[in-house]
C-alpha positions in Angstrom: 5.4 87.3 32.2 2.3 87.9 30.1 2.6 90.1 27.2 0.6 93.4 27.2 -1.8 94.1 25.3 -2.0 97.7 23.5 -5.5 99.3 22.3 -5.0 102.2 20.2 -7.8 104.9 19.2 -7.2 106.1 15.5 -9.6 109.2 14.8 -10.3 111.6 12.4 -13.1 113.5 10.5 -15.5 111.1 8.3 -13.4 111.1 4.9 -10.3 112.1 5.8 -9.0 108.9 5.1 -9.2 107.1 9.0 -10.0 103.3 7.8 -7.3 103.4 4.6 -4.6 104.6 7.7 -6.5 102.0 10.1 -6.5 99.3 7.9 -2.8 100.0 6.4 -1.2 100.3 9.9 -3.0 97.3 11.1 -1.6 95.1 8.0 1.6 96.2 8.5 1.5 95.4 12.6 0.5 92.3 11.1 3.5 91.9 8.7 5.8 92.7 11.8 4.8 89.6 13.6 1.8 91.2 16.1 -1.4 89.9 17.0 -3.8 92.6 15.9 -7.5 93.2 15.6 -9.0 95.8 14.0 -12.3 97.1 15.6 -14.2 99.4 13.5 -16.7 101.7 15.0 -17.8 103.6 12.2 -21.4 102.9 11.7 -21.0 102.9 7.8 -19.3 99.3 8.9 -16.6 99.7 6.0 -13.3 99.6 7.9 -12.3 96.0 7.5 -13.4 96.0 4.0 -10.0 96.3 2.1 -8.3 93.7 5.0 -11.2 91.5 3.7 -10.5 91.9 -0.1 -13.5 94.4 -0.4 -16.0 91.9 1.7 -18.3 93.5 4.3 -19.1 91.3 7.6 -22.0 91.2 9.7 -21.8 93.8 12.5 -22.5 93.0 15.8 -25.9 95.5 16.5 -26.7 93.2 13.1 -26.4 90.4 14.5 -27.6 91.0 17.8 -30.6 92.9 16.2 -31.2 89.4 14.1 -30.3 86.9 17.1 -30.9 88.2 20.2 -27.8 87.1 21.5 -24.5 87.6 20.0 -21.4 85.1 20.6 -17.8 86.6 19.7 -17.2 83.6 17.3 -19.8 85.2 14.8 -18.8 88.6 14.6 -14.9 88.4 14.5 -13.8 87.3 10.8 -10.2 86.7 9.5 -8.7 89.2 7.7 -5.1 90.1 5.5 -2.4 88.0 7.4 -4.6 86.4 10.6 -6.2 89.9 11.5 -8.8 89.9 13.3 -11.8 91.7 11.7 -14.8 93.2 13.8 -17.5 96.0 13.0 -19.6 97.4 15.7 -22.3 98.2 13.4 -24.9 100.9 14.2 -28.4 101.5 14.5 -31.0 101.3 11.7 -30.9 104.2 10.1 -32.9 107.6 11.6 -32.8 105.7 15.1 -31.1 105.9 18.3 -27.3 106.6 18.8 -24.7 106.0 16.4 -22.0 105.2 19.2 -23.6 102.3 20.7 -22.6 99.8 18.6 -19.2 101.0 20.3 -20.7 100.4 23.6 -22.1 97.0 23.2 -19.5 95.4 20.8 -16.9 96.3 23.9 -18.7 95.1 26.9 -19.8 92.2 24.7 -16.0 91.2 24.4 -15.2 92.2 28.2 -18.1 89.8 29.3 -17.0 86.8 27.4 -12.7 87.7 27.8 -12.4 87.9 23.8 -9.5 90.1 23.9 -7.4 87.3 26.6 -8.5 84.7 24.6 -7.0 85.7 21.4 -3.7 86.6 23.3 -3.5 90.1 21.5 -1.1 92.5 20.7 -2.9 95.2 19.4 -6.4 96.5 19.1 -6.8 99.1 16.9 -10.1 101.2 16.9 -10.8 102.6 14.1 -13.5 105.7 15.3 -15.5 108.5 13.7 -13.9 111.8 14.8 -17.7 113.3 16.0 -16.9 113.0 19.8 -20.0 114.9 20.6 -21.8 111.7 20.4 -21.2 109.7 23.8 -20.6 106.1 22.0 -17.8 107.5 19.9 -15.9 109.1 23.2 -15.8 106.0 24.9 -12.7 104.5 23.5 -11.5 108.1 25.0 -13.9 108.5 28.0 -13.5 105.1 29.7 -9.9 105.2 28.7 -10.7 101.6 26.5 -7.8 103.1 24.2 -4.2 103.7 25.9 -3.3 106.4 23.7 -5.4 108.2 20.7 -3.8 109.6 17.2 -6.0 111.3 15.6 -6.0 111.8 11.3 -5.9 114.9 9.7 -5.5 116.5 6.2 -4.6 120.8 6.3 -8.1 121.3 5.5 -10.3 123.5 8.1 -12.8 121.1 8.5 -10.5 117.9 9.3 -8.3 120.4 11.7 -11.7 121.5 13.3 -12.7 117.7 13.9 -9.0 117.4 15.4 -9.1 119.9 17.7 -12.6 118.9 18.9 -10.9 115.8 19.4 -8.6 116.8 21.8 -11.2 119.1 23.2 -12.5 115.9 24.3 -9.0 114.3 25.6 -8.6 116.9 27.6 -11.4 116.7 29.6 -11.5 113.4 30.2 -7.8 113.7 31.3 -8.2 113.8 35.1 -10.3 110.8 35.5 -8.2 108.2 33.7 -9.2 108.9 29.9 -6.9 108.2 26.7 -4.2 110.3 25.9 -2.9 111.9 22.8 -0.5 110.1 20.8 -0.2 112.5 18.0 -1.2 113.8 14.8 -1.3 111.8 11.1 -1.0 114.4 8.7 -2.8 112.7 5.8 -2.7 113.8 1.9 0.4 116.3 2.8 1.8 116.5 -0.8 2.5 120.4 -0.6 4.8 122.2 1.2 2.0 124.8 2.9 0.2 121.4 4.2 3.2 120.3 6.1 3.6 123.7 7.6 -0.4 124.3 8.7 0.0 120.8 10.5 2.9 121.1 11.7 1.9 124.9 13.3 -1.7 123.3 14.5 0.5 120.7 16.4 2.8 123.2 18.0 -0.6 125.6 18.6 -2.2 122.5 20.7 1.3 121.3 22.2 0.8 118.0 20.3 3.3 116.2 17.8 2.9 115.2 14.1 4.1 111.5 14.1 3.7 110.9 10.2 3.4 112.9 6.7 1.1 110.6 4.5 0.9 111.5 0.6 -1.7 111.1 -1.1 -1.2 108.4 -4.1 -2.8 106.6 -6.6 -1.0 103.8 -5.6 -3.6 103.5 -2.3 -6.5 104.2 -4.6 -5.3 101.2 -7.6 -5.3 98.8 -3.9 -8.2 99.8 -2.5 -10.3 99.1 -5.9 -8.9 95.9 -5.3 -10.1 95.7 -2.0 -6.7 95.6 -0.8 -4.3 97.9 1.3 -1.5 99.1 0.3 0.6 96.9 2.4 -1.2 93.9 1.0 -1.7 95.0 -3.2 1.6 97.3 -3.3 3.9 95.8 -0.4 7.2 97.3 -2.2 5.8 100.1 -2.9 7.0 104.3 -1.3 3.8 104.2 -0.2 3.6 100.8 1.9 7.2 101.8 3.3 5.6 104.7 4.8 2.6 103.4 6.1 5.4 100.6 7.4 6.8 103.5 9.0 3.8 105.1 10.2 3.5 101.3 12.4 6.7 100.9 14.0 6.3 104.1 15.6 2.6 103.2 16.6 4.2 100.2 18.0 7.0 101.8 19.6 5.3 104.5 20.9 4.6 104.6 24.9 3.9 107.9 26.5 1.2 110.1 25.0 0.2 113.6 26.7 -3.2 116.0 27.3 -3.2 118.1 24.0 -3.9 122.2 24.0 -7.3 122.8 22.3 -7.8 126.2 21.1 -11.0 127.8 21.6 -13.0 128.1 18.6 -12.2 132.1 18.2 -8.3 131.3 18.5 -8.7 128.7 15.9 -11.0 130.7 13.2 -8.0 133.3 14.1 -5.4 131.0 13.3 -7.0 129.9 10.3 -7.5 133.4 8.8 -4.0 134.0 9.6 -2.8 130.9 7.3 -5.5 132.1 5.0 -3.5 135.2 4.3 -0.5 133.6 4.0 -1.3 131.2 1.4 -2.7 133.7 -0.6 0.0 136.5 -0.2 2.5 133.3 -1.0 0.5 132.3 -4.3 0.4 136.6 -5.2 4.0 136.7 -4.8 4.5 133.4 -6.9 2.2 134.6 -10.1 4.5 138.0 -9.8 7.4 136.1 -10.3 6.1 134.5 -13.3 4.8 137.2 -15.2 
């Protein structure tokens, strides 16, 4: 029996931290024995740099732009560990939309069976969290990605991008999109972050499949232009990202998140607002 293959959707509000995640759960798929590529479709092209020792690669809108034609061969590079490495690309700068290098880059592959050809385990997408534009909802939209985790810190703006997200899940539910995996909770290093997260995911009836600190540990690899998996394998921070894997790998059913409406979720926020500060009142009273 064939092996299946398993496309996963990582999103998550332009730098939050997506591609270090991406690339750090992709290297450690690798590291377990899978077949992965890694198929970024941010149109800053960056997320195979640090599975690439810091080395960009020619898109594919580049080199279709340049050629006129583009053949899979020259726009999937080797990466950390036999990864497959591809960039979408997007458009020159001011013009068109920045999703379509998602759009061609994937019907480009469908057309010339790339994905059965490299007898894949995993494709991992690594997408900008802006789902208003069309290009970036198709991994969600055309239901190209089987499930979708999104990446977020406790910050307002990353949860806003989130919830957007699953805004966009939801309605493309009922006609065979993605579905929700779960939340990363990036940068947690403080109590009150795990708790906003975790509330958010019981607010929009998701899950929180991983607490990521931040460390300098990722930041000494990535000037590298390495992951953390690669530059700092025995490292707390590699065994979590490790961890973070296995239960990407393992995971199988993935559900139709809750949005809330953007009143309910400038209400929630005010609410943990208050919190936070009546918390950090009652903790300078108890030092004085």
């Amino acid at each position: 029996m064939a092996k299946k293959l398993k496309q996963i959707a990582i999103y998550g509000k332009g730098g939050i931290g997506k591609s270090t995640t991406t690339s750090n759960i992709s290297a450690a798929l690798s590291k377990m024995g899978y077949k992965v590529m890694q198929f970024g479709c941010d149109p800053k092209s960056d997320s195979t740099n640090t599975l690439r020792k810091g080395e960009y690669i020619p898109t594919v809108l580049d080199t279709l732009r340049e050629k006129g034609s583009v053949k899979a061969n020259e726009v999937i590079f080797e990466g950390f560990n036999g990864i497959y490495c591809v960039e979408a690309g997007g458009p020159a700068p001011g013009v068109g939309c920045a999703g379509r290098g998602i759009i061609t880059a994937v019907q480009l592959f469908r057309q010339q069976k790339v994905f059965e050809d490299l007898d894949l385990d995993f494709i991992i997408y690594d997408v900008l969290g802006d789902v208003v534009c069309g290009g970036f909802a198709m991994p969600i939209r055309e239901g190209i990605a089987e499930h979708v985790f999104t990446v977020s810190s406790s910050d307002f703006m990353s949860v806003y991008a989130a919830n957007n997200l699953f805004k966009g899940i939801q309605k493309y539910s009922n006609s065979g999109g993605a579905l929700l995996g779960g939340i990363i909770a990036n940068s947690i290093n403080h109590q009150y972050s795990k708790d906003i997260i975790d509330d958010f995911a019981a607010q929009t009836k998701t899950q929180v499949v991983e607490y990521v600190p931040r460390s300098v540990t990722v930041t000494q690899c990535e000037l590298q232009g390495k992951t953390t998996i690669e530059g700092a394998p025995d490292s707390e921070q590699a065994k979590i990202y490790t961890r973070l894997a296995e239960k990407i790998a393992a995971h199988e059913v993935s559900h139709t998140p809750s949005p809330l409406s953007t009143t309910d979720l400038r209400q929630w926020a005010s609410k943990w607002s208050k919190q936070i500060l009546a918390a950090e009142s009652r903790s300078i009273a108890g030092a004085c």
